[in-house]
Each structure stands twice: as C-alpha cells, then as structure tokens.
C-alpha positions in Angstrom: -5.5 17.6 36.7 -4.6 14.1 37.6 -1.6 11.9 36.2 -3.9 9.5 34.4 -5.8 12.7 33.0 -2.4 14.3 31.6 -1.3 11.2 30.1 -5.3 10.6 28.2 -5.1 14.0 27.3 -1.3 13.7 25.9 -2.8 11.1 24.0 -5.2 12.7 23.0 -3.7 15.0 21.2 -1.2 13.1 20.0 -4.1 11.4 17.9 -5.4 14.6 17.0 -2.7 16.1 15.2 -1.4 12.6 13.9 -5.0 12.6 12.1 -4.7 16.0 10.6 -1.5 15.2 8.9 -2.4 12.2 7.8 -5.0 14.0 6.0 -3.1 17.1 4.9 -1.0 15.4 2.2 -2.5 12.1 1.2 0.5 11.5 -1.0 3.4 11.0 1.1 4.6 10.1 4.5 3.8 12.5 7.4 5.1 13.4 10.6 3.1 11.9 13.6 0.8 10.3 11.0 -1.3 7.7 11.8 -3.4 4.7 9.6 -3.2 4.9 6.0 -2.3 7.3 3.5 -5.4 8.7 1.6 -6.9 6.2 -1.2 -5.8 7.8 -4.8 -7.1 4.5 -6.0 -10.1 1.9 -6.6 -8.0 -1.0 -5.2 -6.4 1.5 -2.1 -10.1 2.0 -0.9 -10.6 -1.5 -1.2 -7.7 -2.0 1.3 -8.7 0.5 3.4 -12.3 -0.5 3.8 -10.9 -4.1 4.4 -8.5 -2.6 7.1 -10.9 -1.0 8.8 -13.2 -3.8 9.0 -10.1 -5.5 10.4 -10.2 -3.4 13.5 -13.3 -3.2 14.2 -13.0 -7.5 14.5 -9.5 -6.6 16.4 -11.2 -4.5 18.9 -14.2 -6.5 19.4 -12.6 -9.7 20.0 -10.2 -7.8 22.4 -12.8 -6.6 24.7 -14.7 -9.5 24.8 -11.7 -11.3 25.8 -11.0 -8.9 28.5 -14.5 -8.6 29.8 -14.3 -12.5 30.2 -11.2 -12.4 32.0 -12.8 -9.6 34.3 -15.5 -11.8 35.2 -13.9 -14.6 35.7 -11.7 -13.2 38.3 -14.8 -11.6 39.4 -17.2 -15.0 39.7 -14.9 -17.5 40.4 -12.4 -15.8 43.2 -11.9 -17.5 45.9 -13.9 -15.3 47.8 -17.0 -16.2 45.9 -15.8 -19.9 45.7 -14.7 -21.5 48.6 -15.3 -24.8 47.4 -14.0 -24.7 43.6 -16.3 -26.6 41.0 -14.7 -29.9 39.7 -16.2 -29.1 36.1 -14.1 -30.1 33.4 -15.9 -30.5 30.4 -18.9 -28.4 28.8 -20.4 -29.0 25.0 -22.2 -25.5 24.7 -19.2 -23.9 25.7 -16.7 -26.3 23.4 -19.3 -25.6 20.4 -19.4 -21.5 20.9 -15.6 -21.3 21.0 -15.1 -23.7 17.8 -17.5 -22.2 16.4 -17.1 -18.2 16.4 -13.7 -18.2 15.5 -14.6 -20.1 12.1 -17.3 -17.7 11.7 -14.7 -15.0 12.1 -12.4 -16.2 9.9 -15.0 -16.4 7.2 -16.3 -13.2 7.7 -12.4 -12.0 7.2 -11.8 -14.6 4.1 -14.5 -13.5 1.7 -13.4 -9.4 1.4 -9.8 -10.6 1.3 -10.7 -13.4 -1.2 -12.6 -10.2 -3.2 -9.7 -8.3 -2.9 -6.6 -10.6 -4.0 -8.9 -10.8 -7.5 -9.5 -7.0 -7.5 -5.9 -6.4 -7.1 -4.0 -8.8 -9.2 -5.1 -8.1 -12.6 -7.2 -6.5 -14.5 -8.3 -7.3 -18.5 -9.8 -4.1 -19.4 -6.5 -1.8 -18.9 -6.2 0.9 -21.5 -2.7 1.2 -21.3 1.4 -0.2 -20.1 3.8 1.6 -18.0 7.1 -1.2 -17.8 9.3 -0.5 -14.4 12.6 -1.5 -14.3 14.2 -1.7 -10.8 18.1 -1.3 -11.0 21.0 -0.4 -8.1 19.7 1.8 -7.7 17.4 3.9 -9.4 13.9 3.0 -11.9 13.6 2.7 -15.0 10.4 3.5 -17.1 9.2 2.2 -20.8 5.6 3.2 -22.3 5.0 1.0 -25.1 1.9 2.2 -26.0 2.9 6.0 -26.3 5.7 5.8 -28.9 7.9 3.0 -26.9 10.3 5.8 -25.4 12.2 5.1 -22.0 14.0 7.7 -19.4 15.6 6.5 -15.9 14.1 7.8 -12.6 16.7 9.1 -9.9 16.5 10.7 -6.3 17.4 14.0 -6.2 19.8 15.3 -3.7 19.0 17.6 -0.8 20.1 20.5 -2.4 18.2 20.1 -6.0 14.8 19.6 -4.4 11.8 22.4 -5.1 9.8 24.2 -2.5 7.1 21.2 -1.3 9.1 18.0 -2.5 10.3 15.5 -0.1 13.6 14.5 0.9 14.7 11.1 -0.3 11.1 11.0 -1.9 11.2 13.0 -5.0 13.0 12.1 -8.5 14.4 13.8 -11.2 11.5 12.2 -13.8 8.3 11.7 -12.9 6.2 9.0 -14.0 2.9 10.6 -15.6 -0.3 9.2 -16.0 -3.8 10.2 -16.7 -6.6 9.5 -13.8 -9.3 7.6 -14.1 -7.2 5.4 -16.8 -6.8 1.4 -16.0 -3.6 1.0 -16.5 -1.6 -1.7 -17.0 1.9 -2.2 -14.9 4.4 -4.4 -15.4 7.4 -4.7 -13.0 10.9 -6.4 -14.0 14.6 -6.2 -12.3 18.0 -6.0 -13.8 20.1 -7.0 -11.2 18.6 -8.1 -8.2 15.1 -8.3 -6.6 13.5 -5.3 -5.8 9.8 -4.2 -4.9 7.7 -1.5 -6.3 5.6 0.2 -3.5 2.9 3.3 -3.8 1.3 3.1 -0.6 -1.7 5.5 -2.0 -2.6 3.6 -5.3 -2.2 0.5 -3.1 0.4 -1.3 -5.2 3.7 -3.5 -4.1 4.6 -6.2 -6.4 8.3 -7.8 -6.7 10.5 -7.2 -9.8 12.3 -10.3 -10.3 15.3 -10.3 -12.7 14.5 -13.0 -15.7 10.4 -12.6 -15.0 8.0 -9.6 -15.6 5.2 -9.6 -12.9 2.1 -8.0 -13.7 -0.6 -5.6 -11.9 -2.6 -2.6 -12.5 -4.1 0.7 -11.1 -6.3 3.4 -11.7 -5.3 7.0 -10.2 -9.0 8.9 -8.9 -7.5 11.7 -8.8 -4.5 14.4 -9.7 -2.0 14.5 -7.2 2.0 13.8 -7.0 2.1 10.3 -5.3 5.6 8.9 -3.5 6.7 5.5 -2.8 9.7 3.6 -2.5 11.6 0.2 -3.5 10.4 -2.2 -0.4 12.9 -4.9 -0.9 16.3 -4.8 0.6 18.2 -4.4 -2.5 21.8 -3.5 -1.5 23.5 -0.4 0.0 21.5 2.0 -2.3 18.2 0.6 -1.1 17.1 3.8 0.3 18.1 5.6 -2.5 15.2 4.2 -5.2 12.1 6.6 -4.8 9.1 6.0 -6.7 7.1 9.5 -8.1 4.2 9.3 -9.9 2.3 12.4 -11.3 -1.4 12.2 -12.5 -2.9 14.5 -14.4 -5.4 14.7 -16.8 -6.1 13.3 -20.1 -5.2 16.6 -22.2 -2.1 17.2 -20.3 -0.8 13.3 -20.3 -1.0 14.0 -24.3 0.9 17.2 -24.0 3.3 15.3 -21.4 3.7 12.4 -24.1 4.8 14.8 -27.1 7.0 16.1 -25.2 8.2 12.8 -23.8 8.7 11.8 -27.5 11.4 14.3 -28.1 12.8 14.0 -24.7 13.2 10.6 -24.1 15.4 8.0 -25.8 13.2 4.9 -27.8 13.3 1.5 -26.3 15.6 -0.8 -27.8 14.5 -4.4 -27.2 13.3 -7.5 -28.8 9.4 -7.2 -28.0 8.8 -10.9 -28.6 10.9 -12.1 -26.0 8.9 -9.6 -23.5 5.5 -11.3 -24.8 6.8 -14.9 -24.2 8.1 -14.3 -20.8 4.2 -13.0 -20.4 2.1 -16.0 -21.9 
C-alpha cells in the first residue's frame, strides 16, 4: 500500500467512525463526531437541511473554481502560448461572473429568510418555560404549571449516574412533553449569558433587564445537553443545560410532583408582561 493510499484510507476511517458516533447519541457531544447533532426538533431539521444545502453550494463552487484554475494553467501555459493574447476585456464573461454569484446568493437567501421566521417565534405555543442564566448555574420558572421554580446545577464527577456526561449533566432536569410548542423565554441576572441546545436548534442571549423570546418543539423523548455559549465569567464552563422530554402522561406525573418539590415563584407578573409588549 502506497503512502497516499494509507493516508485516504486513515481518513477514511476516521469519517467512518466519526459518523457512527455522531449517530449513536443524538443528544450530546461525541468523540470523533462529525456534522450536527441529530435533529430532536422541527426548527433543528430546518437547520440541518439548510446546512446541508450549504455544502453542497460550498463544494460545487469549489470545484468549479479549481477545475478553472486547472485549465487555465493548462490552455494558456506558455507552452501553448508563445505569443500571450492582449485581451483585456470580455462582456459574456463580465455578465456570467456578476451574474451567478447573485443567483447564488438568492438561492442561499430565501431558505435562510424561511428559517430566521421559523425560528424566532411562534404564536401557537401551548406552553412557558422562563430560564434564568446566573454565575453560574440556571434557573427555571413554569408559569403555566402552578408557577413553581427550582435552580439547575452541574453535578460533580463523582455524583454522575452510569450514562451521564461529565460537565454535561445537572442536578434538575428541565422536563417537557414532545410534540408540545412551547414557548421559551430567556432572562439574566447578572451578566449576559446564552442558552444553547444544539439538538432542538436553540441559542438565544439572556440579557439582564430584557426577556428574549423563542420556542421549540421536542419530536421525540430523549435527555438533550447543552451549554451557556456566552463567556460569562470564570464559571462559564460550569452552566450545563439538561432537558428531558417525555411524554404527555408523564410531564403531568412530573408536574405534581414538581408542585410539592419545588418552591413557587415570587415575582410581580406585570412587570414580566411589560418588559414583553
């Protein structure tokens, strides 16, 4: 086996196993994994779709770019051309390479147009989970359950259960019900910080002294990870994001419970609907 064959084939399978882990746990981060984490969401197959598409423009505009360069080299060497042509302007040639890359960019801009609307909001939600990103953990308020709250930590290394990542996992979960539109609404206490869920697709800013708004819709049961992905201090590494979705019958079981469990919000509701209209 040649060099150039060992290094295609280390390659090779490189990709290979990359691909398999990336589809053994769509819920996390994997070792060697490669693209994007499963869709567990309307909007996340949206991006994906869009992504892909992406490439495929990527890898067509990069070939053609190096097949012209090939032939160029090819045609106009000075082997071919002894005596080089003293052409300097040509309108077919000006018009094709004005034009394709507009038609390009429209071809990109409507999907991503379609998407931005898809993601932002959505008026048919059915219910509100509030996130609350502090140094440095999460907080969590459901309104619409009984109005109860509970903080979200990391768990150490040594309090983790057989399957849970490290740095990944939290002492509460955040439980949902799948295929529920639900409403999320993201606010800080201190400083800025980001909530990120790579497989329902979200990432949206909580900004202390605003409440931004998005949605998402789990397709499925699964525990899902993600992290704070703004820079938010020396715990920033430290602020894991776990959401569990379940179904319907056991949300309601999980809500009872929660009920009990948890303590009941404590705020002045008005002020949270002004800061909204």
């Amino acid at each position: 086996m040649t060099f150039l064959k060992r290094i295609a084939f280390i390659f090779s399978a490189v990709a290979l196993i990359g691909g398999l882990a990336a589809t053994a746990n769509a819920s996390q981060p994997t070792a060697w994994g490669l693209g994007l984490q499963d869709a567990a969401s309307p909007v996340m197959e949206q991006i994906t779709s869009f992504n892909t598409l992406l490439h495929y423009i990527m890898a067509a505009v990069t070939l053609l770019v190096l097949f012209l360069m090939l032939y160029v080299m090819w045609r106009f060497s000075e082997k071919r051309n002894p005596v080089p042509s003293k052409t300097s302007h040509n309108t077919l040639i000006e018009i094709i390479w004005t034009a394709v890359p507009v038609i390009i960019l429209v071809v990109i801009a409507i999907p991503s147009f379609k998407l931005l609307y898809a993601a932002d909001s959505n008026p048919n939600t059915e219910m509100t989970i509030k996130a609350i990103g502090k140094q440095w953990y999460w907080s969590y308020e459901y309104p619409d359950q009984g109005d109860f709250t509970f903080d979200a930590y990391m768990k150490a290394e040594d309090e983790l259960e057989p399957g849970e990542p490290r740095l990944l996992a939290t002492d509460n979960a955040v439980v949902v019900p799948v295929n529920t539109k639900i409403r999320l609404l993201v606010a800080a206490d201190d400083v800025i910080h980001s909530f990120a869920l790579p497989a329902f697709g979200l990432k949206l800013d909580g900004v202390p002294g605003r409440i931004n708004e998005t949605w998402f819709e789990a397709s499925k049961e699964g525990v899902y990870y993600g992290q704070c992905s703004e820079i938010c201090g020396t715990g920033h590494s430290y602020m894991p994001i776990m959401i569990k979705a379940v179904s319907k019958e056991e949300f309601a079981k999980w809500v009872a419970f929660a009920k009990e469990e948890f303590a009941e919000v404590e705020t002045d509701r008005s002020v949270e609907l002004a800061q909204l209209n």
